[in-house]
C-alpha positions as CSV (number, residue, x, y, z in Angstrom):
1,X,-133.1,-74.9,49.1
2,X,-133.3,-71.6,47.1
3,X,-130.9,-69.0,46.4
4,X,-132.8,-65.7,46.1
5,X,-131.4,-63.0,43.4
6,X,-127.5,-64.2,42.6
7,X,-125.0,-61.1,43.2
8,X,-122.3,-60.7,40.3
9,X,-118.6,-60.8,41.4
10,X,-116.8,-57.5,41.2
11,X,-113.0,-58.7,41.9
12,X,-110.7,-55.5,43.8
13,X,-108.0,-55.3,41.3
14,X,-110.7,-55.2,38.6
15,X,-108.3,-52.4,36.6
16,X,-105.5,-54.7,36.0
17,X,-107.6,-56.7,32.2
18,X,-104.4,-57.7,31.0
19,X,-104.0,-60.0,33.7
20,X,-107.8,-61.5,33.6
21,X,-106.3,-64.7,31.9
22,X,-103.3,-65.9,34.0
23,X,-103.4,-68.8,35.8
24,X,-103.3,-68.8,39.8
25,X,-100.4,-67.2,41.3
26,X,-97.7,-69.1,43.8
27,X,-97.4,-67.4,47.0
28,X,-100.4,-67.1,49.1
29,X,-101.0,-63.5,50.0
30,X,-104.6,-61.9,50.0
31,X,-106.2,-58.6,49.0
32,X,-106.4,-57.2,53.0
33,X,-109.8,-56.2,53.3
34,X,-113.1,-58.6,52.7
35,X,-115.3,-56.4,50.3
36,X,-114.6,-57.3,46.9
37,X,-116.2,-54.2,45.6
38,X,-113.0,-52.0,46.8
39,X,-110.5,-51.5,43.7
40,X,-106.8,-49.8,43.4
41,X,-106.8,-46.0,43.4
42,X,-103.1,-46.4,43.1
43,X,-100.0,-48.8,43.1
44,X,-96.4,-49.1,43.5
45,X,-93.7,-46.9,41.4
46,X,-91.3,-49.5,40.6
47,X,-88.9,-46.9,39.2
48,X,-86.9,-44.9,42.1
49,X,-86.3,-42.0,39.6
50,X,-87.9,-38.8,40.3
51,X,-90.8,-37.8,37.9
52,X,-90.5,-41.7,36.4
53,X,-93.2,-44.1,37.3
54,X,-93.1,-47.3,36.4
55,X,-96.4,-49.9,37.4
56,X,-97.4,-53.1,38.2
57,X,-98.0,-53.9,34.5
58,X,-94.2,-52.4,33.3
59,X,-95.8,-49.2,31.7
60,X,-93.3,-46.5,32.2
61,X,-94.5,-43.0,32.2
62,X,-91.7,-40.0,32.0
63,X,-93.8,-37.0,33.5
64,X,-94.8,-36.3,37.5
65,X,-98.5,-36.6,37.0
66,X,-100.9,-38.7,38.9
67,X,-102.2,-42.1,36.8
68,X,-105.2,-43.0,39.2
69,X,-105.8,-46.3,39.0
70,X,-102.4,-47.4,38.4
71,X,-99.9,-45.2,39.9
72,X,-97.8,-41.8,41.0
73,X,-94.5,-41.0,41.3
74,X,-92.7,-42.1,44.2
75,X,-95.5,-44.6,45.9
76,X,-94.3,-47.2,48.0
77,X,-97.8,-49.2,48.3
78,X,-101.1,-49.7,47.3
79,X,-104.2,-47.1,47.9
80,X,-107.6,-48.7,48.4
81,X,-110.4,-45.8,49.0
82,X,-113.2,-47.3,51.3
83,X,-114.9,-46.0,54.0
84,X,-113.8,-45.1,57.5
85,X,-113.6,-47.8,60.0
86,X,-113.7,-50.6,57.4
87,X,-112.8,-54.2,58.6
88,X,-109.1,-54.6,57.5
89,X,-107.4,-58.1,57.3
90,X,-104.0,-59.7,57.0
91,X,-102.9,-60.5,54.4
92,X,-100.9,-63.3,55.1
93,X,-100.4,-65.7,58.1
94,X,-98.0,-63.9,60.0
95,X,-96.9,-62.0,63.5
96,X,-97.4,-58.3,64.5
97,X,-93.9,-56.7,64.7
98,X,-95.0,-53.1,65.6
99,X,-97.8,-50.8,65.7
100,X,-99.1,-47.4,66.3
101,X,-102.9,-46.0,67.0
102,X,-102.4,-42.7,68.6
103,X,-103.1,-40.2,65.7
104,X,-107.0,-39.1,65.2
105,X,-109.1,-41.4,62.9
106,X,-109.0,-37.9,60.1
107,X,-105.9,-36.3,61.6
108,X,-103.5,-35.2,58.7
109,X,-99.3,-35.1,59.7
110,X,-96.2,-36.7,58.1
111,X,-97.3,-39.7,60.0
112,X,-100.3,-41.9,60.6
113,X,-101.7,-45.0,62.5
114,X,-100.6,-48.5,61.8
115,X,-99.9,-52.4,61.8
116,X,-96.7,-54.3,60.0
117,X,-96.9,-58.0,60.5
118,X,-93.9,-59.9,59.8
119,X,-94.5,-63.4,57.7
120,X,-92.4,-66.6,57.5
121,X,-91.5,-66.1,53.6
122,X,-89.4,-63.1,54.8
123,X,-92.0,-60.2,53.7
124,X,-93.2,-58.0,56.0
125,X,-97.1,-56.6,55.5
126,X,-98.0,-52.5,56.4
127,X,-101.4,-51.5,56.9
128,X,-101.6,-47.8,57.4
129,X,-103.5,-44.6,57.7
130,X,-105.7,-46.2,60.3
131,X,-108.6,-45.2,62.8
132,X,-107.4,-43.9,66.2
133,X,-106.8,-46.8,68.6
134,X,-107.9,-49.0,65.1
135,X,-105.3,-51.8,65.7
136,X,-107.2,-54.8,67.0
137,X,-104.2,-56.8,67.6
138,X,-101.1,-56.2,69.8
139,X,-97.3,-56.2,69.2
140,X,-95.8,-60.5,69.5
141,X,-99.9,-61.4,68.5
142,X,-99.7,-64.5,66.0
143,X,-102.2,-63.9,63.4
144,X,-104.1,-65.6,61.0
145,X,-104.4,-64.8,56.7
146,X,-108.1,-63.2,56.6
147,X,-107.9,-62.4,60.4
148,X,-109.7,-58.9,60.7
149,X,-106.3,-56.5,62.5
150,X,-107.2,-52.9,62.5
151,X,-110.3,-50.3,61.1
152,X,-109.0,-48.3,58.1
153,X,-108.8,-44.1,59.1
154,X,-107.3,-41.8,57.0
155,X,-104.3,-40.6,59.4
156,X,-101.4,-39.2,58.7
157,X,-100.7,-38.0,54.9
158,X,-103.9,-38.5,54.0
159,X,-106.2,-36.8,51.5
160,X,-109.7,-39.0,51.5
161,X,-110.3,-42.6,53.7
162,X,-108.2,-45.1,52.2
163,X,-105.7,-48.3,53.3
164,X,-102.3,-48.0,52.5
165,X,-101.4,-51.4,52.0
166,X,-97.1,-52.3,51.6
167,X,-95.0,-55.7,51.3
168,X,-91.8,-55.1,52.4
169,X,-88.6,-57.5,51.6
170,X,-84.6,-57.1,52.0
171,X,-83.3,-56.7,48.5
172,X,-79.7,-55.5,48.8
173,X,-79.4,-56.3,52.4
174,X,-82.0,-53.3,53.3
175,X,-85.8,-53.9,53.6
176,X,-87.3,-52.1,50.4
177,X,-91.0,-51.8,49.1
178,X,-92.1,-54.8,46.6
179,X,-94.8,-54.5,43.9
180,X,-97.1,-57.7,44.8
181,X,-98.8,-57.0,42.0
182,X,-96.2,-57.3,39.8
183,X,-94.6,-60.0,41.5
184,X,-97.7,-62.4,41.5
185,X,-97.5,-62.6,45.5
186,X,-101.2,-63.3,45.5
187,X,-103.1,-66.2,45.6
188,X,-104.6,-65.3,42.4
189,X,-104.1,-63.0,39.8
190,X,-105.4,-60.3,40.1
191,X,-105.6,-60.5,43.8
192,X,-109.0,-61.6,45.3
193,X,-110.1,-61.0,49.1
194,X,-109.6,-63.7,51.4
195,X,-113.6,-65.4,52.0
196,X,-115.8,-65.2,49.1
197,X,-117.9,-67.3,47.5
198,X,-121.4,-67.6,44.6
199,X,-124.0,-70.1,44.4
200,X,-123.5,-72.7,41.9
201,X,-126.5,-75.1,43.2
202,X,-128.2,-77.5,45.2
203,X,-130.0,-80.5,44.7
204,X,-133.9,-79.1,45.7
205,X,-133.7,-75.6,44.6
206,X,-137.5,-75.0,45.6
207,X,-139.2,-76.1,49.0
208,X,-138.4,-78.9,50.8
209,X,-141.3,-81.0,52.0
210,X,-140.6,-83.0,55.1
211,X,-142.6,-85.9,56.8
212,X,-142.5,-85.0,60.3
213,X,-139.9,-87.1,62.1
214,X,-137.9,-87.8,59.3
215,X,-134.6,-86.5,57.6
216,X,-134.4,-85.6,54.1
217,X,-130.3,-85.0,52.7
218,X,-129.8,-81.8,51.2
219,X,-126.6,-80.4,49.6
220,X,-125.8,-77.1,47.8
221,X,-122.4,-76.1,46.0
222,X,-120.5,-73.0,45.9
223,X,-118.0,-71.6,44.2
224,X,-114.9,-70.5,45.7
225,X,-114.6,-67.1,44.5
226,X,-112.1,-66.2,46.8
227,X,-108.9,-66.1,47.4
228,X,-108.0,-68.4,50.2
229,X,-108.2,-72.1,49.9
230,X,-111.6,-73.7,52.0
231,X,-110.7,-76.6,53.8
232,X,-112.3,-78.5,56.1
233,X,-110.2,-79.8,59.1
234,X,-110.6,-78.6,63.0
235,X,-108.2,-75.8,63.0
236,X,-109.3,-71.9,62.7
237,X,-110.2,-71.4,59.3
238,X,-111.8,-74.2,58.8
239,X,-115.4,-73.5,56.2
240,X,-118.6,-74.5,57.5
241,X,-122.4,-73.9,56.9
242,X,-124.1,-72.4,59.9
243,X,-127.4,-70.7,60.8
244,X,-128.0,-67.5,60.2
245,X,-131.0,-64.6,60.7
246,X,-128.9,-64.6,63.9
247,X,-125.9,-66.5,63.3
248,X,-125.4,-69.5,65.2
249,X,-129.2,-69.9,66.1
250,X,-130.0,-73.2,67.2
251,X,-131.8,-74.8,64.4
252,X,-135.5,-76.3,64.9
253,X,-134.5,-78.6,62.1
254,X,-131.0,-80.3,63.1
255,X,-130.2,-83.7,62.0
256,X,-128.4,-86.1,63.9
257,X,-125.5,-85.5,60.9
258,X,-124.8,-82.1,62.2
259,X,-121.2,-81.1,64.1
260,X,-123.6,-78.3,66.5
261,X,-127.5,-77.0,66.8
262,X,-125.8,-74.2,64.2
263,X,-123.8,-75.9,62.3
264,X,-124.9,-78.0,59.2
265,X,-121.9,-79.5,57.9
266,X,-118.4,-78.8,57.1
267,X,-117.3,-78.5,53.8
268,X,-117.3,-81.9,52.2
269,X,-114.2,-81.6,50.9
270,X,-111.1,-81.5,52.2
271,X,-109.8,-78.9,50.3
272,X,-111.1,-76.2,48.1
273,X,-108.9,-73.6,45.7
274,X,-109.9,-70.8,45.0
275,X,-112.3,-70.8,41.4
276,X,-113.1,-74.3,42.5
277,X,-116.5,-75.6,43.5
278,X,-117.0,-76.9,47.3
279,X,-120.1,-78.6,48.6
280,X,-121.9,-79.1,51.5
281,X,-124.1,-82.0,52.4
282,X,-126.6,-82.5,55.2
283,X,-129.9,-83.4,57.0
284,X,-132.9,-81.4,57.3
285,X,-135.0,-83.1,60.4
286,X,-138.4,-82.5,60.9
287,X,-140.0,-82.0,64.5
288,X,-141.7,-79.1,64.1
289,X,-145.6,-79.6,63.8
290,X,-147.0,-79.1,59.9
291,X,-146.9,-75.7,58.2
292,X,-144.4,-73.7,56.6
293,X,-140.7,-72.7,57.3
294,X,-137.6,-70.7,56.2
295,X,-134.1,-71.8,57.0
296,X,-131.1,-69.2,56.6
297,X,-127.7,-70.2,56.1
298,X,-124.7,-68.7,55.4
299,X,-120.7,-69.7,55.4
300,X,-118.2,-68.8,58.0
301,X,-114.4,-69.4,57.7
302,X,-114.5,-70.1,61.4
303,X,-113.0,-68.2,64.1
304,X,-112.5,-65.9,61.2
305,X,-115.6,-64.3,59.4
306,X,-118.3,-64.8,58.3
307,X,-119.1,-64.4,54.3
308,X,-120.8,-62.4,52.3
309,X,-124.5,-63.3,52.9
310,X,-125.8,-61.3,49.8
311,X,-123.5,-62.6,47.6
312,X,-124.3,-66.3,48.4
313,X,-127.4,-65.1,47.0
314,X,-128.6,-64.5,50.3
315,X,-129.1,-68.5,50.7
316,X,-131.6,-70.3,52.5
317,X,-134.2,-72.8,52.5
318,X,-138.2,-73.1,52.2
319,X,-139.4,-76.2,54.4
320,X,-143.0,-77.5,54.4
321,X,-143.7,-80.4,56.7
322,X,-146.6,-82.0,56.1
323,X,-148.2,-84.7,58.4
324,X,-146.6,-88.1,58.9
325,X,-149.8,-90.7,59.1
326,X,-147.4,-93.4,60.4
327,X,-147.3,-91.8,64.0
328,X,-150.8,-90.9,64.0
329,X,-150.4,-87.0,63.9
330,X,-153.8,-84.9,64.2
């Protein structure tokens, strides 16, 4: 295989430096959105007092001014400008509690469109300022960390397309906003987005060359550059290799190793944290009568999303198969 033109990483909490070094954090909450190129316009004010601001890094500024990138007086969540109708995810395994969709995808108003999801640590998730009729889940819906649950709008108090993203937890016997940031509630620090990953590399990293009606073994390597944990058993979430250029094309060149026509291989192992490398082994088979080929792949968290194609360094294969003599091919 070949990896065209690798992508650089640019990690959504970029602005927070001083915490570049720390190791991962120990709850398992993820940036809610799957483009890593989005980054904090603002955070939470950890300091109730009016015209006091205090961030997710303890700096404490006395004055009512706005501090983009960190934080303005009185905010209860965190501001992440992207574009209307952006895929938004949860954050966290949990269930939708309650939900709204009725305001216009741009309608300003003291309110706005959105999903909470409750989750079994006791935290509850808000994802607001949504798209008219955004929500893609309903009220009692189970849903999964990295699931996609509503298109981001910019209803309600609004002033430009953003997610307002809150975590929510009792603290005094009321439910109060939380600094996640501060707190370390995500899987690393700073916070990545759930499915993400970078070629590393792969044992043929130029063209292939296949007697027909045999199987060579191939594997390629990836680093997990997200923020939820690859692994790779049956259940929803589980990281394969599939076809892509469509997705989930049948594959002229399936091996007899391979779970589906589109599927290569699972990842081999069986789990994968994130900053940690995963690989995936399989077969390349040759039917297909001599001359050139091009074999796309990319990985899917399955049942969940599919990654960024680009950023594997848009990863595929060159195959030439070349006559076999044995079975007396023209």
């Amino acid at each position: 295989m070949i990896a065209r033109a690798f992508i650089g990483l640019s990690f959504a909490v970029a602005v927070w430096l001083g915490s570049a070094g720390r190791a991962l954090a120990t709850d398992d909450y993820t940036l809610p959105f799957y483009d890593p190129a989005i980054s904090l316009s603002y955070g939470v004010d950890r300091d109730p007092r009016s015209c006091y601001q205090r961030d997710w890094a303890n700096v404490l500024w006395a004055d009512c001014n706005l501090h983009y990138g960190r934080v303005y007086d009185g905010h209860t969540g965190m501001d992440y400008p992207m574009s209307l109708l952006s895929p938004i995810a949860s954050s966290r395994d949990g269930t939708v509690i309650d939900l709204f969709e009725g305001f216009g995808t741009q309608q300003f108003g003291i309110n706005g469109n959105y999903v909470l999801v409750s989750h079994a640590d006791g935290r509850r998730t808000l994802y607001y300022h949504l798209a008219q009729n955004g929500a893609r889940v309903a009220v009692g819906q189970t849903v999964l960390a990295g699931q996609w649950i509503a298109d981001s709008g910019c209803s309600g108090q609004c002033y430009g397309a953003h997610l307002h993203f809150e975590m929510r937890a009792v603290v005094s016997g009321r439910w109060t906003s939380v600094d996640p940031i501060f707190e370390q509630r995500f899987t690393t620090s700073p916070g990545r987005v759930p499915f993400l990953a970078s070629y590393l590399r792969e044992s043929n990293s130029g063209t292939e060359v296949i007697k027909r009606y045999t199987t060579v073994t191939h594997w390629v390597e990836f680093v997990n550059a997200g923020g939820r944990t690859w692994r790779n058993n049956i259940n929803a979430g589980r990281v394969l290799l599939g076809t892509w250029n469509p997705a989930t094309r049948a594959s002229a060149f399936r091996a007899i190793d391979w779970p589906s026509s589109w599927v290569a291989t699972n990842v081999d192992q069986t789990s994968v944290p994130p900053g940690y490398v995963g690989r995936f082994t399989f077969g390349l088979h040759a039917e297909s009568p001599p001359g050139g080929y091009d074999e796309s792949f990319n990985v899917l968290s399955n049942s969940l999303r599919w990654f960024d194609w680009s950023r594997l360094g848009s990863f595929h294969v060159p195959i030439t198969v070349i006559t076999n003599t044995r079975f007396d091919d023209p």
